[in-house]
C-alpha positions in Angstrom: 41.4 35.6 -3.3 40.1 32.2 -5.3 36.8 30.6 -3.9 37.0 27.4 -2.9 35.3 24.1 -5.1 32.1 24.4 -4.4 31.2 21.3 -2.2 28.1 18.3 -4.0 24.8 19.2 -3.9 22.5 18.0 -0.5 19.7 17.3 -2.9 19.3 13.7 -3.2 19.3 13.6 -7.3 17.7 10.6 -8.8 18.4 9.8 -13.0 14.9 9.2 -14.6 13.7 6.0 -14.2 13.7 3.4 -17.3 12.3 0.0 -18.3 15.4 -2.3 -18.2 13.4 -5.4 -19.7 9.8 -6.5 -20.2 8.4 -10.2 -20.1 5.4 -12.2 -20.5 5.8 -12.5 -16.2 6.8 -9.2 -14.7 9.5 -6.1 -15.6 12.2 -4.7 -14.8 13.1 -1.4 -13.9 15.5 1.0 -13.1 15.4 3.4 -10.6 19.0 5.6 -9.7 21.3 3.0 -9.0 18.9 0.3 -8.3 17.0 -2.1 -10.6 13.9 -3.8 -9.0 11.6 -6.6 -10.5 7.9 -5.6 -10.8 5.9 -9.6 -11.3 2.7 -10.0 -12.7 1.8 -12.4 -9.7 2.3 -10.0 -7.6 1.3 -6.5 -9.4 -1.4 -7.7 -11.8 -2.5 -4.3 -12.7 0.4 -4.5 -15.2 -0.1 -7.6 -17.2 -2.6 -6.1 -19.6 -1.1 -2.8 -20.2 0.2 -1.2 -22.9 4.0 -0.6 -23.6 3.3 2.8 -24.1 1.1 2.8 -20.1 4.3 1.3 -19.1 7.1 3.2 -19.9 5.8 6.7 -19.0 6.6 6.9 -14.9 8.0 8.9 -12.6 9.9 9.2 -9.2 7.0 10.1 -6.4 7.5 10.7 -2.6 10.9 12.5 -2.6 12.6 9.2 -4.7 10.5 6.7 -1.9 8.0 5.3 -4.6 6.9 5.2 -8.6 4.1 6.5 -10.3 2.5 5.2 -13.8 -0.1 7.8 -14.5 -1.8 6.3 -17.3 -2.5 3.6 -14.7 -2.8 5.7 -11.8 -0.7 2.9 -10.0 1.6 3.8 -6.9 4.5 1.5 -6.0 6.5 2.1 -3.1 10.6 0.9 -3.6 10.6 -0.5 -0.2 7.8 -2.9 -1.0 10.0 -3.7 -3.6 13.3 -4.1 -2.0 11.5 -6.0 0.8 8.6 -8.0 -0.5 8.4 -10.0 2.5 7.4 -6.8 4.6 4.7 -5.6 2.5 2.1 -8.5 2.2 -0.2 -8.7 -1.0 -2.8 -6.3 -1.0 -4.1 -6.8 -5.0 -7.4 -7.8 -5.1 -8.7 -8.8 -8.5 -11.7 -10.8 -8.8 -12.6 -12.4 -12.3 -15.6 -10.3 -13.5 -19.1 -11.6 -12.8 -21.2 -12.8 -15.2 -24.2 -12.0 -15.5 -27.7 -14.7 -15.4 -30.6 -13.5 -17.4 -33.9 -14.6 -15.7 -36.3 -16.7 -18.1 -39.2 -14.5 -18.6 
């Protein structure tokens, strides 16, 4: 008796995701099948960082977001996919400078 193929796996698999290109105004990325661009307009947390912050990420939320640990920045894909959907929620005000009172 000769067992039958055994059938693909139910697990939804993704490949690890990867930096597809970097610029002075956003990144991309790719994630499975799917490449998304991440803006510096729009995700300003990731202007400043460092290739090496960058390129270490991983697949959070059973494949439904992104993780940079170094930055401790979540992205969700749908935000991504759908920009539109998900207004902007990044606030980043300039830092204050301090007055020094005359004394």
């Amino acid at each position: 008796m000769k067992s039958k193929k055994p059938g693909r796996s139910s697990s939804k698999k993704l490949n690890k995701p990867q930096i597809l290109n970097l610029s002075p105004l956003g990144m991309w990325i790719l994630v499975g099948k799917n490449e998304y661009y991440i803006d510096h307009d729009n995700y300003p947390w990731f202007k400043d960082a460092s290739m090496n912050e960058l390129s270490h990420f991983e697949i959070t939320g059973l494949g439904s977001g992104i993780y940079w640990p170094a930055l401790d920045i979540d992205v969700e894909l749908e935000a991504l996919k759908h920009p539109e959907r998900y207004p902007l929620i990044a606030n980043i005000s300039p830092k204050k400078k301090i007055r020094r009172s005359a004394a």
